[in-house]
C-alpha positions as CSV (number, residue, x, y, z in Angstrom):
1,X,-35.1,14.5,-17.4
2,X,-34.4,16.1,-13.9
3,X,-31.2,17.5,-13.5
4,X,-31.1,15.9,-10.0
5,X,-31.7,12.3,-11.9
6,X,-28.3,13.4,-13.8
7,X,-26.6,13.6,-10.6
8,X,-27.8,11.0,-8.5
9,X,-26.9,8.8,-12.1
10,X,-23.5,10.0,-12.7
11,X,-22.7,9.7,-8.6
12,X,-23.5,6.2,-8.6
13,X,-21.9,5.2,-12.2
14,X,-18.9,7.2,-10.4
15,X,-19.5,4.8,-6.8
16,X,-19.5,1.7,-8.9
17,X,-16.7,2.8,-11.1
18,X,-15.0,3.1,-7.4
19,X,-15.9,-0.4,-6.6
20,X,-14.3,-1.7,-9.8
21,X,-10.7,0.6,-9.3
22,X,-10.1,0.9,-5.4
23,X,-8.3,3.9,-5.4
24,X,-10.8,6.1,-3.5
25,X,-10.9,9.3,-6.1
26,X,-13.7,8.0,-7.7
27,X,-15.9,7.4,-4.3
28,X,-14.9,11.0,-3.3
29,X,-16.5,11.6,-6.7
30,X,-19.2,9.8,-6.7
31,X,-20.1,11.2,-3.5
32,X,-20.2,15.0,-4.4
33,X,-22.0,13.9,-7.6
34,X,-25.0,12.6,-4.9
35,X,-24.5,15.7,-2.9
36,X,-25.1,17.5,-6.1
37,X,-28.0,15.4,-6.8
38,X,-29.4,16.8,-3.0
39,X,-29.2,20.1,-3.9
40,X,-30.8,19.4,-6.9
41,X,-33.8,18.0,-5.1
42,X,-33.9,20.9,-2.8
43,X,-34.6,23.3,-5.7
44,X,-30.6,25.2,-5.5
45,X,-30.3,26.7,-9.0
46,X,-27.5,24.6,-11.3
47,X,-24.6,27.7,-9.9
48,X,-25.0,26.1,-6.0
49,X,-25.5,22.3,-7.5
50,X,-22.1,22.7,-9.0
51,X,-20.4,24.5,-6.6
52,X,-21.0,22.1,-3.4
53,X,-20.6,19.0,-5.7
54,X,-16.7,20.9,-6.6
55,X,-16.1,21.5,-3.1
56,X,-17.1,18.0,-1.7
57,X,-14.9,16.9,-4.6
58,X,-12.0,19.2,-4.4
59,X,-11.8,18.4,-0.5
60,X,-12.1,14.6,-0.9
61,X,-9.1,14.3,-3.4
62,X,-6.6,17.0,-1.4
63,X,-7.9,14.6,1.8
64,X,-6.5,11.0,-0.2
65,X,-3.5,12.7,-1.4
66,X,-3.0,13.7,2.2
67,X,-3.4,10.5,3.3
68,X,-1.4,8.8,0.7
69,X,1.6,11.1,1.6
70,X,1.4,9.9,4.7
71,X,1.0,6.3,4.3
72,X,4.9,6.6,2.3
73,X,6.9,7.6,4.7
74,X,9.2,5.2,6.0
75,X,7.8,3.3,9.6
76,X,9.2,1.4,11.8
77,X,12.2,-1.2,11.0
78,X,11.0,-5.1,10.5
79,X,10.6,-6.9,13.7
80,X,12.6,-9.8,12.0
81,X,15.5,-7.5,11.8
82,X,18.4,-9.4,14.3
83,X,16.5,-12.5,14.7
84,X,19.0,-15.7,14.3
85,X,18.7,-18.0,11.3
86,X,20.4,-21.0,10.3
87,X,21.8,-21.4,6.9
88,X,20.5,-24.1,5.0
89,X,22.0,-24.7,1.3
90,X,23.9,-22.3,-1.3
91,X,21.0,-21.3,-4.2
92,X,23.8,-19.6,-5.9
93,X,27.1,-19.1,-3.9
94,X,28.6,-16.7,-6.5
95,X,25.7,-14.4,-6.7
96,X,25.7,-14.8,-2.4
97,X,22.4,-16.3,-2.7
98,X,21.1,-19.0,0.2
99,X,18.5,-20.8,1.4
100,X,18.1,-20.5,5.2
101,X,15.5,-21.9,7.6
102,X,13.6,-19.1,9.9
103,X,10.7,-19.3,11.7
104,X,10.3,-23.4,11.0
105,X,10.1,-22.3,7.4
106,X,12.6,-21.7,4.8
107,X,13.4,-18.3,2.9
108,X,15.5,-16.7,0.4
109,X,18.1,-14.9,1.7
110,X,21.2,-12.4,0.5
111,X,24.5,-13.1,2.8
112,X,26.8,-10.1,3.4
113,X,30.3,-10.4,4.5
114,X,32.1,-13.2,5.2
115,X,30.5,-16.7,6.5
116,X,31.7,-20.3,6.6
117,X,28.8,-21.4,4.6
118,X,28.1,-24.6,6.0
119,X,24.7,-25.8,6.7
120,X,23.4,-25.2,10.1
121,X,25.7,-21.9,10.6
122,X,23.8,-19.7,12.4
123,X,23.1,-16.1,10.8
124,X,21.3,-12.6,11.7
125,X,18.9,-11.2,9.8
126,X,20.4,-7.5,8.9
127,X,17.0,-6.4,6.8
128,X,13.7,-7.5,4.4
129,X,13.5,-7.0,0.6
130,X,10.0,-8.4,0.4
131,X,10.0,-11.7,0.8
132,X,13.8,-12.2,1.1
133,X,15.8,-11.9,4.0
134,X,19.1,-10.2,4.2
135,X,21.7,-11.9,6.5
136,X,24.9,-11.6,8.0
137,X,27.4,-13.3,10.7
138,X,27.4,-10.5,12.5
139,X,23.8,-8.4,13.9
140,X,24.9,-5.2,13.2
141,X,26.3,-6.1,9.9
């Protein structure tokens, strides 16, 4: 067998194997598998296969990590933060736990500090833990 058929086989195994994971390591390489597989074709001896296929590869993974490391750090506050919401019912008043209606809908929410705790008090949301709110009296709580 060719040792570009090698190549071009183990870059698209890799490309599929990609499809199946969706972490992007495996399409960087797949991809400097097929590069390999080019230089194959072209007649390079095995030494300058290798060599672009670990470059392609080597660059591709610092680039994701890169990328990644980006992605982490910490953006922009939730646009909720502030917003006004009423409470609604006590889930679990020991644990501070409530039910409170925002956006026509109703969430889960954590109360801080001191409320009344009757329904229809109004509330600010202070933060987001996923899909629960954190609320408040007070907007700078």
């Amino acid at each position: 067998m060719e040792l570009y058929l090698v190549w071009l086989i183990a870059g698209i195994a890799l490309v599929i194997a990609e499809l199946l994971t969706g972490t992007f390591y495996l399409l960087f390489l797949g991809i400097a598998a097929l590069v390999g597989a080019a230089v194959a074709y072209a007649g390079a001896p095995f030494w300058a296969q290798a060599i672009a296929s670990a470059v392609l590869a080597v660059a591709g993974v610092l680039w994701i990590q890169r990328h990644n490391r980006m992605k982490r750090q910490p953006g922009m506050p939730s646009l909720d933060v502030g917003q006004p919401v009423r409470l609604d019912a006590w889930v679990n008043e020991a644990d501070r736990l409530a039910r409170v209606r925002y956006r026509d809908a109703l969430w889960d929410a954590h109360v801080s500090g001191e409320i009344r705790g009757e329904p229809g008090e109004v509330l600010y949301i202070t933060g987001v833990d996923g899909a629960t709110l954190r609320v408040a009296k007070r907007r700078d709580a």
